[in-house]
C-alpha positions in Angstrom: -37.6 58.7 -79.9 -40.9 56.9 -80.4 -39.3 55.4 -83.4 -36.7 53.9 -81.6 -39.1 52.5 -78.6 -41.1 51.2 -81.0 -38.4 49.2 -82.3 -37.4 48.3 -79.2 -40.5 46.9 -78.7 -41.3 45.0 -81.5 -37.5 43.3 -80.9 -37.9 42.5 -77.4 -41.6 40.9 -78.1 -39.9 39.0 -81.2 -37.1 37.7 -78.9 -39.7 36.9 -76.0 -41.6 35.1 -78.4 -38.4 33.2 -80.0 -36.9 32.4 -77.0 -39.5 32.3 -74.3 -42.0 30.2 -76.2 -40.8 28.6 -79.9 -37.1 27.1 -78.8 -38.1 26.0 -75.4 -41.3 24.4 -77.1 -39.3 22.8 -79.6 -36.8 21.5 -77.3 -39.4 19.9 -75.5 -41.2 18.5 -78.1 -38.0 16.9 -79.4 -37.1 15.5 -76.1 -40.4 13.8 -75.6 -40.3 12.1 -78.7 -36.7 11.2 -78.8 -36.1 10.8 -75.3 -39.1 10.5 -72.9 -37.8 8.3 -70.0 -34.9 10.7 -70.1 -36.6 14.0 -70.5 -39.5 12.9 -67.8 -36.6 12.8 -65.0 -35.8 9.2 -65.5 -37.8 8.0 -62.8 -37.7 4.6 -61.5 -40.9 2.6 -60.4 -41.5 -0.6 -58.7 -45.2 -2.4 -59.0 -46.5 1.1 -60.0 -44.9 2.7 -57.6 -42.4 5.8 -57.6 -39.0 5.3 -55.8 -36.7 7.4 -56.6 -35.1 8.8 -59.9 -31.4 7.9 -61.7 -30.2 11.3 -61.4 -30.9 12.6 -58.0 -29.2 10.6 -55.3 -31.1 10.1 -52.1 -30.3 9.1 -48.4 -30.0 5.1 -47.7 -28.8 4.8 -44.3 -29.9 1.0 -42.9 -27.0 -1.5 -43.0 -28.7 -3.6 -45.4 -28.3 -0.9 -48.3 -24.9 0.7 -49.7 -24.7 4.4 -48.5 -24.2 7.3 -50.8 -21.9 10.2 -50.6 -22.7 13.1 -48.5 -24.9 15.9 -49.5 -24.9 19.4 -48.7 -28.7 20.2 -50.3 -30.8 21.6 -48.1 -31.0 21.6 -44.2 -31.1 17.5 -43.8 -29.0 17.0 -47.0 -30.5 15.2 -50.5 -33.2 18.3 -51.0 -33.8 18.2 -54.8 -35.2 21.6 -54.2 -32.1 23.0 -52.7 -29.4 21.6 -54.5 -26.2 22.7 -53.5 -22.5 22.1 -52.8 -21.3 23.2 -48.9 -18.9 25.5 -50.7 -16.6 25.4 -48.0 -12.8 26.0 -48.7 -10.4 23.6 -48.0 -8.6 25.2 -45.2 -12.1 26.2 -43.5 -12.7 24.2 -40.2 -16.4 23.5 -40.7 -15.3 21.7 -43.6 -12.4 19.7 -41.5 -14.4 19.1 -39.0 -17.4 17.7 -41.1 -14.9 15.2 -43.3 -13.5 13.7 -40.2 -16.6 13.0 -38.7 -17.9 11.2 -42.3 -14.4 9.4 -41.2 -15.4 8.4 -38.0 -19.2 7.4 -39.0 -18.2 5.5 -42.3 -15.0 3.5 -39.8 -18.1 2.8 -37.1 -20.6 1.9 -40.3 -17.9 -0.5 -41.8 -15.7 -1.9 -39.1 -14.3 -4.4 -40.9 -12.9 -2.3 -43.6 -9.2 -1.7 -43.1 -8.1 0.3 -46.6 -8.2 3.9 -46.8 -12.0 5.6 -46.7 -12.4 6.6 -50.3 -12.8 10.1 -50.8 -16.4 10.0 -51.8 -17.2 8.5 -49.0 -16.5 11.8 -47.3 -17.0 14.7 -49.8 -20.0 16.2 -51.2 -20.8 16.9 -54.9 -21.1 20.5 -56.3 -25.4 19.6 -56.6 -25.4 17.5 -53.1 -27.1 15.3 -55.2 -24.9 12.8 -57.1 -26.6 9.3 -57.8 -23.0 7.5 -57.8 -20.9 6.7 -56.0 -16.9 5.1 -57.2 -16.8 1.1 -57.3 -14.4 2.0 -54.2 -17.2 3.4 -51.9 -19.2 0.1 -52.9 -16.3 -2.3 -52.9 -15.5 -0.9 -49.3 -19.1 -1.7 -48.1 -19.8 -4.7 -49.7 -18.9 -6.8 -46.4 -21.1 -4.4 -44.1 -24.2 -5.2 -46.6 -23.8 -8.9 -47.3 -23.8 -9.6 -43.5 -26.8 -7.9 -43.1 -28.4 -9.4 -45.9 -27.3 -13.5 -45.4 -25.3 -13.2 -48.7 -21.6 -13.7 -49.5 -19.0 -10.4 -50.1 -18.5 -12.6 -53.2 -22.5 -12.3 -54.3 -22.1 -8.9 -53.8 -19.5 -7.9 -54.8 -20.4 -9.8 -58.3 -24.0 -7.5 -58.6 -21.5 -4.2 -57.6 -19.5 -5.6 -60.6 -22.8 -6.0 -63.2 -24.4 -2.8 -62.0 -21.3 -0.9 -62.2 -21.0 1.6 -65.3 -17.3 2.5 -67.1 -16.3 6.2 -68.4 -19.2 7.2 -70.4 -17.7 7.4 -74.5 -14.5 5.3 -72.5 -12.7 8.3 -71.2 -14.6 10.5 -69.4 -15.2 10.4 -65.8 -14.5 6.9 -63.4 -16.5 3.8 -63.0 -19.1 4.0 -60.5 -22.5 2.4 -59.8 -26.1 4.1 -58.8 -26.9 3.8 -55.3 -30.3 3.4 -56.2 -30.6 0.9 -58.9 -27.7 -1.3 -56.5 -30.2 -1.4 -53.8 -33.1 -1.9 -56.3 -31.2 -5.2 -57.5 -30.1 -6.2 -54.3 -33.5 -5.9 -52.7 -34.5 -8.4 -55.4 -32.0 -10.9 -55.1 -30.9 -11.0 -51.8 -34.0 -9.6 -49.9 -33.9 -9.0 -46.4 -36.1 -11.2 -44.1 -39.1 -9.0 -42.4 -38.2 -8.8 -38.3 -41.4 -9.8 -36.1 -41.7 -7.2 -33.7 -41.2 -8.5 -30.1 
C-alpha cells in the first residue's frame, strides 16, 4: 500500500509540475514573444491613456456613439468579471419581455429607422460581452449618429464601411465592426463640439 501512495505521489507531483507550472509557462512565454498586443488583452490607448480593450465590448449609450448589443454580465450588464449569457429559454417571459423592450428603446433611440431591428440589436451574446456588432446594427444607426455629430449618413456610413471586418479566413462568421474602435475613429474625425454649460 505505501508503494502504491508513493507512486501516486510522485505522479500527481510530476503532473502538477507539467501542467501547473512548465506548459502554462511555456504558453506564456510563447505568447509574449509572438503575440504581445494580443496576449496582453489587446488593449487600446489614446494619449497614454487606457480605453477600453478589442475583445470585451462595453456600454456606449450617448447619441453621438453607435450602441452595442445587450449584455447580460453582471448586475448593470458589460461586467468583464461576470461574464455571462441571460440563459433564458426562448419561450421564458423574462426573456420576451426584455427583447421587446430592446425593441421599443432601440425604435425611440433611432426614430428614423423604418427596416426591421436587427437581431443583435436585441439579443445578448453567450459572454455578454461581444465587441461587435453586424454592419446591420451600424448601418441602422448611422442616421441617429451623424445628426448628432454634424456629419452626413454618407461620411458615416463610409468609416462603418472602412472599419468594418469580413468572415475571418472568408467563411466563418458575418461582417461586423467593433463598437469601440468605430467610436475611436469617429471621435477623431467627426468630433463632437463641447456644450457650454448654461
Amino acid at each position: 500500500m505505501r508503494k502504491q501512495l508513493s507512486q501516486a505521489f510522485r505522479f500527481t507531483l510530476l503532473m502538477t509540475v507539467l501542467t501547473g507550472l512548465i506548459y502554462p509557462g511555456v504558453v506564456t512565454g510563447l505568447c509574449q514573444l509572438l503575440f504581445p498586443w494580443r496576449a496582453n488583452g489587446s488593449l487600446v490607448q489614446i494619449n497614454g491613456q487606457m480605453v477600453g480593450s478589442e475583445l470585451l465590448g462595453q456600454n456606449f449609450s450617448k447619441p453621438e456613439y453607435f450602441h452595442p448589443r445587450p449584455s447580460a454580465a453582471g448586475k448593470d450588464g458589460y461586467d468583464a468579471t461576470a461574464s455571462s449569457g441571460s440563459n433564458l429559454g426562448p419561450t421564458n417571459q423574462a426573456l420576451i419581455d426584455r427583447v421587446k423592450a430592446d425593441v421599443a428603446k432601440f425604435r425611440a433611440e433611432n426614430p428614423t429607422y423604418q427596416g426591421p431591428v436587427p437581431a443583435d440589436m436585441v439579443t445578448t451574446s453567450a459572454s455578454g460581452l461581444d465587441p461587435d456588432i453586424s454592419l446591420a446594427s451600424a448601418l441602422a444607426q448611422a442616421l441617429r449618429v451623424a445628426q448628432a455629430r454634424g456629419a452626413s449618413v454618407d461620411q458615416v456610413n463610409q468609416l462603418i464601411q472602412s472599419d468594418s471586418r469580413g468572415r475571418r479566413w472568408g467563411f466563418l462568421g458575418e461582417p461586423r465592426v467593433n463598437v469601440l474602435l468605430l467610436n475611436l475613429d469617429l471621435n477623431q474625425k467627426f468630433p463632437v463640439a463641447l456644450k457650454k454649460n448654461s
